[in-house]
C-alpha positions as a printed NumPy array, in Angstrom:
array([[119.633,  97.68 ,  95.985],
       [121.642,  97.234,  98.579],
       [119.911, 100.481, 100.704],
       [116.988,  98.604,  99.807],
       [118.269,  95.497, 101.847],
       [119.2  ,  96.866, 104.616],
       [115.806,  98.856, 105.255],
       [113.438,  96.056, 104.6  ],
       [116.011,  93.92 , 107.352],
       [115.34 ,  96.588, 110.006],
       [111.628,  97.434, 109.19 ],
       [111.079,  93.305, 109.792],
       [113.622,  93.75 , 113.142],
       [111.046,  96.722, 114.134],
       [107.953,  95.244, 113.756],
       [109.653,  91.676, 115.556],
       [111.147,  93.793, 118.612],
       [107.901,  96.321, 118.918],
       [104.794,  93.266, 118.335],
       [102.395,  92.792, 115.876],
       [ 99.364,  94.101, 117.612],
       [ 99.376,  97.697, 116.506],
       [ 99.806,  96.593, 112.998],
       [ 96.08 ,  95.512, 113.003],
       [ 95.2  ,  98.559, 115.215],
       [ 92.43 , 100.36 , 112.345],
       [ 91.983,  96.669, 110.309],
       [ 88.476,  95.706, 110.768],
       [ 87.796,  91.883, 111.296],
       [ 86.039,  90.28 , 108.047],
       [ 82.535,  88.761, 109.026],
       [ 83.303,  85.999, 106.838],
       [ 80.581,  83.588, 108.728],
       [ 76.677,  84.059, 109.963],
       [ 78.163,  83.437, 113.591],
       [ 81.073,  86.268, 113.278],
       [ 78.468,  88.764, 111.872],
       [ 76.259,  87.983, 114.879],
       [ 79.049,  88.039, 117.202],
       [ 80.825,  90.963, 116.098],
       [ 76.866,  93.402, 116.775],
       [ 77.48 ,  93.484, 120.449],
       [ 79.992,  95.768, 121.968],
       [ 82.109,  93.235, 123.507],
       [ 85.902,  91.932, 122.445],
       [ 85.757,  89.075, 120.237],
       [ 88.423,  85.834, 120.357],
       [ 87.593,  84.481, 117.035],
       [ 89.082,  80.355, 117.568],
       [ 90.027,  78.833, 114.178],
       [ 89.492,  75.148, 114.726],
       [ 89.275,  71.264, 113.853],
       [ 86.87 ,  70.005, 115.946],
       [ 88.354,  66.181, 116.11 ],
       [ 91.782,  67.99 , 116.425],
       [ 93.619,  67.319, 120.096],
       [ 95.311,  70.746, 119.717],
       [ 91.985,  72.473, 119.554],
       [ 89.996,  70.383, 121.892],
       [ 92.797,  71.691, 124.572],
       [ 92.892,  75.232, 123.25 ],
       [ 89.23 ,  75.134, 123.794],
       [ 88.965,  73.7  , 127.21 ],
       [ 91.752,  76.68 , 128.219],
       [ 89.052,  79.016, 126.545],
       [ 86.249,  78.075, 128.454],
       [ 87.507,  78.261, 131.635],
       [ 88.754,  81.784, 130.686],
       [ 85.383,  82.472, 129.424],
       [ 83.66 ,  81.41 , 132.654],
       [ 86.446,  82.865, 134.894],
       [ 86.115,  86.261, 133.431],
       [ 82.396,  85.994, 133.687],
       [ 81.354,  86.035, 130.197],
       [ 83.011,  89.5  , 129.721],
       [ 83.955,  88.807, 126.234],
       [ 82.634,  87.282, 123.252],
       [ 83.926,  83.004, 121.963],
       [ 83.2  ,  82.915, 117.618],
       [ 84.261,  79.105, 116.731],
       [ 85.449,  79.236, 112.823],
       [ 85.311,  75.341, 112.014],
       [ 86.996,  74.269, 108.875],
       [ 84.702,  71.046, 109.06 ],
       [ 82.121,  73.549, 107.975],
       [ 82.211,  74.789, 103.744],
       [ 80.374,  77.88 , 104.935],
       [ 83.527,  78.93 , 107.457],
       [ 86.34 ,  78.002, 104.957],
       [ 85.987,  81.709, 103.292],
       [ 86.999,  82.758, 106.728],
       [ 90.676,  81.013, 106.734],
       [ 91.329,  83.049, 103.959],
       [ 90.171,  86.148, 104.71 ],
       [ 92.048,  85.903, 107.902],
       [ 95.193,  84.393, 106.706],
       [ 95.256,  81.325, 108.91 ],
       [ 97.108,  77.973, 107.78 ],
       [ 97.449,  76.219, 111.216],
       [ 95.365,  75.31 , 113.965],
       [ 94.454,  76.462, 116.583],
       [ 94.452,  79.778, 115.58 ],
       [ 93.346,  82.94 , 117.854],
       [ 92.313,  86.089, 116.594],
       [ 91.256,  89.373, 119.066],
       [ 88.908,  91.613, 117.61 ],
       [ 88.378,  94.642, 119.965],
       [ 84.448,  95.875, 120.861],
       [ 85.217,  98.616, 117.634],
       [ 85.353,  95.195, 115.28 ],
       [ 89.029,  96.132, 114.937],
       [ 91.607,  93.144, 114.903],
       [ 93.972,  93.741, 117.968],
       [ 95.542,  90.981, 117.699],
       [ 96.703,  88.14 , 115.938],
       [ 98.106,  84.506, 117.987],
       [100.828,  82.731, 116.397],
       [ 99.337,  79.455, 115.698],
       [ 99.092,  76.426, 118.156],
       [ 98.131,  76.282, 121.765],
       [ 97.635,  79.598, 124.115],
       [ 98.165,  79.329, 127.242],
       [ 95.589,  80.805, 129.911],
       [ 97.715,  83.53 , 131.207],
       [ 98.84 ,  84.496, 127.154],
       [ 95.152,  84.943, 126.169],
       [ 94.188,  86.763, 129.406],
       [ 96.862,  89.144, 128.966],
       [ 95.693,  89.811, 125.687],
       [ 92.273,  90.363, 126.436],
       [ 93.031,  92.929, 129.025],
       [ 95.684,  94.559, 126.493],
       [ 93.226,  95.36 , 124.18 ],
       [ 90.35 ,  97.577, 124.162]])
């Protein structure tokens, strides 16, 4: 039990020291909404934003994601998951997410590259990201 432990302790340390992003590396992205299936036809990366719309958390994540959106020139695709909306909700599960704002990168192959830890990107995290992935 003990072995046991100790390997599940340094698998966790491994996958904290190394990133999360190339544990999603093969997961496709669930097309839990009408707008993700839309979004996720073209051959573009995806930042899927899990949001309240009335939240102050989200309306600043947002404004950061538009001018990242226009800066880049529209080089990658914005899907808005609102859980306002009882046809989104299935999506929060399906993802996992608990806490908004929430980011998810899907790459142009519908792959999840990444996943945000939840609350506020900044410009520069996001942008990063979006030139990490593929």
């Amino acid at each position: 039990m003990r072995k046991n432990m100790m390997f599940a302790v340094l698998l966790m340390t491994g996958l904290l020291v190394f990133g999360s992003s190339d544990i999603y590396a093969e997961t496709k992205a669930p097309q839990s909404t009408p707008e993700l299936k839309k979004t996720f036809v073209s051959s573009k990366k995806t930042l899927v934003f899990f949001m309240n719309p009335s939240g102050k958390p989200c309306g600043i994540q947002n404004e950061i994601l538009q001018k990242l959106l226009k800066d880049r020139n529209n080089n990658f695709n914005l899907a808005y998951v609102d859980a306002t909306k009882p046809a989104d909700q299935k999506a929060f599960y399906d993802y996992g997410i608990r806490s908004m704002p929430a980011l998810v990168l899907v790459d142009a192959n519908g792959n999840i590259g990444r996943v945000f830890p939840p609350g506020i990107q900044s410009y520069e995290t996001v942008s990063q990201a979006l030139d990490s992935v593929k």
